[in-house]
C-alpha positions as CSV (number, residue, x, y, z in Angstrom):
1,X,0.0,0.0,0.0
2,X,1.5,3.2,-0.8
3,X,-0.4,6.6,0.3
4,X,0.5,10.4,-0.9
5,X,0.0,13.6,-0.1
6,X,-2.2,15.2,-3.2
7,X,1.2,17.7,-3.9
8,X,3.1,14.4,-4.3
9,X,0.7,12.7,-6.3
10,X,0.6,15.4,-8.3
11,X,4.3,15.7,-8.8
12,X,4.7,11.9,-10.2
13,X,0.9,10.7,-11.6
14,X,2.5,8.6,-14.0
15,X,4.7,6.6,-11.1
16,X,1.5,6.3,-9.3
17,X,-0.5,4.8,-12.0
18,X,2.5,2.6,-12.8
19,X,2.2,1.5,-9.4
20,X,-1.7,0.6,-9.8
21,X,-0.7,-1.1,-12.6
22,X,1.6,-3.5,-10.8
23,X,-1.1,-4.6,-8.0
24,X,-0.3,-2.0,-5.8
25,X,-2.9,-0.2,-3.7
26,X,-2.6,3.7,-3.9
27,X,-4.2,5.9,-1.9
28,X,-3.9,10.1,-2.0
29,X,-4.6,11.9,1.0
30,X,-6.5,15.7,0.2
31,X,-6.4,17.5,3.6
32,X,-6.6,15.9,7.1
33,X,-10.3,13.8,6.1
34,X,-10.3,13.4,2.5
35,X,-8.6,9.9,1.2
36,X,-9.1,9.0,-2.4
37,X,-8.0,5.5,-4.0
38,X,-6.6,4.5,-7.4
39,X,-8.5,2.0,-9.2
40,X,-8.0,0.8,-12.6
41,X,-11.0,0.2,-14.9
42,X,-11.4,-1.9,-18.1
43,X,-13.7,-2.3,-20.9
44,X,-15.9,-4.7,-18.5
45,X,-16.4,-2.2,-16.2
46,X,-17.8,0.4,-18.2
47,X,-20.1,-2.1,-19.9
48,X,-23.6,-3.3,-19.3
49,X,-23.5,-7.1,-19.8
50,X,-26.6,-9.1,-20.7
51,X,-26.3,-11.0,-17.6
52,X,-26.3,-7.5,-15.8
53,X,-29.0,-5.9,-18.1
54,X,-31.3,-9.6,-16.9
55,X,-30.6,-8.6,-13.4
56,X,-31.8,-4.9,-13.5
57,X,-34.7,-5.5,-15.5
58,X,-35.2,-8.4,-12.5
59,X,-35.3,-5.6,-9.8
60,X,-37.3,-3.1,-12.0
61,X,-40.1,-6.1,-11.9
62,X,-39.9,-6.8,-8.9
63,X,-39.7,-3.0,-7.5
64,X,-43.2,-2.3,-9.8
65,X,-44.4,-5.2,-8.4
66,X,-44.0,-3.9,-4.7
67,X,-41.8,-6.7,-3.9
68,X,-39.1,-3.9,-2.6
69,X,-38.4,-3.1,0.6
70,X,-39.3,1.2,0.8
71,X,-38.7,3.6,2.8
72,X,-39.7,7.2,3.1
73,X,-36.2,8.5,4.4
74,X,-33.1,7.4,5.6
75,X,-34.3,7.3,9.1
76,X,-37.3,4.7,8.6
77,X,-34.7,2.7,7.2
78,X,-32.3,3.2,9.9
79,X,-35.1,2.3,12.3
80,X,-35.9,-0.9,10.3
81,X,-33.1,-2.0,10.6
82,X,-31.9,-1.4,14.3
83,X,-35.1,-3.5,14.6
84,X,-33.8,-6.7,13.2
């Protein structure tokens, strides 16, 4: 795991990339609370497979057909769930 300060990151990209692309987890720290990761994407991941596109029409049928759990807000789901 390597983690940088965004000034450093921003000083060698290319060396951090290179380092994603060798397995290696990066992580660049903005200020004292903001943490941002390094992920590399393909093809696959910017695609909607069938298999996907089977389970989303799925969970649109089964949302229309009130089959979903729903919740007005985050607290009545919050509640629901402290409740199981």
């Amino acid at each position: 795991m390597t983690s940088l300060s965004f000034s450093d990151f921003r000083k060698n990209m290319a060396g951090s990339f290179d380092l994603v692309d060798g397995g290696e987890r990066v992580y660049i720290n903005r200020g004292r609370r903001k943490i941002y990761a390094i992920i590399p994407i393909d093809d696959d991941d910017l695609t909607i497979t069938p298999a996907l596109e089977a389970k989303i029409e799925k969970a649109r049928k089964e949302y229309h057909g009130g089959k979903t759990l729903h919740f007005e807000n985050a607290a009545a789901a919050q509640k629901w769930m402290d409740e199981l």
